[in-house]
N, C-alpha and C positions, 0 to 999 in steps of 0.2 A: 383432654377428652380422648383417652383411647378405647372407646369401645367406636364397634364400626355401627355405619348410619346406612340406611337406603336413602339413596333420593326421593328427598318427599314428591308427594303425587298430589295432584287435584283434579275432581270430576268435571271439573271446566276448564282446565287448560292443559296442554301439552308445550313441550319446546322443540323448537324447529330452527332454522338455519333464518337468520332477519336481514333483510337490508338496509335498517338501523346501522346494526354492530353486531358484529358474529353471532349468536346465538341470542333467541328473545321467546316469549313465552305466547302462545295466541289459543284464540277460543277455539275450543274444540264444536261447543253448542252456544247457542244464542245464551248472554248472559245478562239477567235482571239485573237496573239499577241496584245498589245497596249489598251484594253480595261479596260474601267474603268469599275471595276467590281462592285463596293459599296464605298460607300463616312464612313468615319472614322467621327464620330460624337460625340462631346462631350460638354461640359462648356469651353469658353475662359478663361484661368485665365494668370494671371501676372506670372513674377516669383518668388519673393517670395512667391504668394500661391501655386504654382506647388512644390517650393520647402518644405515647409511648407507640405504638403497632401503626397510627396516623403517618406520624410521624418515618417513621420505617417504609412506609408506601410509597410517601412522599422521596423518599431521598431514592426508594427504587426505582420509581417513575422517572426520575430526573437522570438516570445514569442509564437506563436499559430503552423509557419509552414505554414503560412497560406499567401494568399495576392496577388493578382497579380499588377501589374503596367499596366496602360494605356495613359502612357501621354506623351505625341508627344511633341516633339517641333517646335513651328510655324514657328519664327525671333527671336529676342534680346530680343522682348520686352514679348512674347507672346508665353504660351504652351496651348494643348490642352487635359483637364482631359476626358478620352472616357470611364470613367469608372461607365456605366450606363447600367442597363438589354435592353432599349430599342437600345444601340448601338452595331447590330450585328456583325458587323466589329470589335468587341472586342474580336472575338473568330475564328478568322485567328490566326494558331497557327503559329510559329516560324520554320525556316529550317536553315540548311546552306546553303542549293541549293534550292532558293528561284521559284517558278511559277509566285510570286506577286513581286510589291514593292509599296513603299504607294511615291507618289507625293502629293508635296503642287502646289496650282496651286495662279494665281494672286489674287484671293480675300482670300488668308490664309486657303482653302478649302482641305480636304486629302483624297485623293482616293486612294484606293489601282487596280492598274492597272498593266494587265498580261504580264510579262517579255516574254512569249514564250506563244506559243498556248498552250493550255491547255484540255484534254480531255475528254469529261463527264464522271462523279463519281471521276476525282481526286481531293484531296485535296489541298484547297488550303492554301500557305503560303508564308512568305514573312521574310527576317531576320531583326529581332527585333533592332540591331546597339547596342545592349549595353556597355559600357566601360568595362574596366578590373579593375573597383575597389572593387565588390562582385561580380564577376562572377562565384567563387565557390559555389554563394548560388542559381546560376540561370545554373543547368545541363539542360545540351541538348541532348532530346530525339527523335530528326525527325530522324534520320535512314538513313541518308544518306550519299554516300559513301565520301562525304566531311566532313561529319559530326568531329568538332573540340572538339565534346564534353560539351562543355558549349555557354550558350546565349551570343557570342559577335557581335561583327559588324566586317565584314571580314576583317578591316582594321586594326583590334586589333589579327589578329592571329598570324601573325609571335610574337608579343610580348609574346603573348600565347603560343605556341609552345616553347618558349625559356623559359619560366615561369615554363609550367610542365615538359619539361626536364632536369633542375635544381630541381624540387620538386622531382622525376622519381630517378635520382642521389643520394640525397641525402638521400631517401627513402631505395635506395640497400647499400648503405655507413652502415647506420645504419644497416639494417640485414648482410650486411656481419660482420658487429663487434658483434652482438648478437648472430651470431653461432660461431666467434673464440670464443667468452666469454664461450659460452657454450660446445664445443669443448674440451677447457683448463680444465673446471672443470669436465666434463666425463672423460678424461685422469689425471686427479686427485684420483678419486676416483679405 
């Protein structure tokens, strides 16, 4: 893709500095239910190369810290990489109690379009769907009172919720046996 882009714009939102995660997108004016607020903009690619650039993210996250992911999935055959400065829509940050949610529409198009009315200055967000196979490495900071703690897709929380209360368990298993440990040898001494 070498021709140059503008960052795209929208007459409802601007971006500003979040205390989510660095930068996040918020209303500029009150915004009706049901409105497409900004279209999710990226490169078409296949899945092998989604998986392939995934993949590449992954491994740069894991050596820098670093790396966000932007890539939608269209249908079967088709995701969409939005990981470009010109696609503003790449910086609607994550919630559990979403204002947004992104719709594909008939020509494979992703808008992110307002769940509830929305009211000037707030932030907007929308939840990112992610599975539960590194969700440990994607914590979740939107602050809100559903908040599950990490980036999943709400349909993945009950498994989450049963995941970190077995982690939770086994976590007290362990210090309670590292204070009898240590218990027995204070009563030794």
């Amino acid at each position: 893709m070498g021709k140059k882009h503008k960052p795209t714009r929208s007459e409802w939102a601007e971006v500003r500095g979040s205390l989510v995660h660095g930068q996040g997108m918020f209303a500029t004016q009150d915004i009706p239910q049901s409105t497409e607020i900004i279209e999710y903009l990226g490169e078409r690619i296949d899945k092998d190369e989604s998986n392939r650039r995934g993949h590449a993210l992954l491994d740069e996250s894991q050596s820098t810290g670093g790396a966000q992911v932007y890539l939608f999935t269209l249908d079967d055959e088709w995701d969409l990489d939005g990981n470009f400065e010109w696609n503003t829509a790449r910086l609607v940050n994550h919630s559990c109690e979403p204002n947004c949610e992104a719709q594909i529409d008939e020509e494979l198009k992703i808008w992110l379009v307002s769940l509830r009315d929305i009211g000037k200055g707030d932030e907007l967000s929308f939840n990112y769907g992610f599975d539960l196979e590194d969700y440990g490495k994607h914590p979740c900071r939107c602050g809100s009172k559903k908040c599950v703690g990490y980036i999943v897709g709400e349909d993945y929380w009950p498994k989450l919720r049963k995941k970190l209360k077995k982690k939770k368990a086994k976590a007290e298993k362990k210090a309670a046996k590292e204070r009898a440990k240590l218990s027995a040898l204070s009563a030794d001494s």
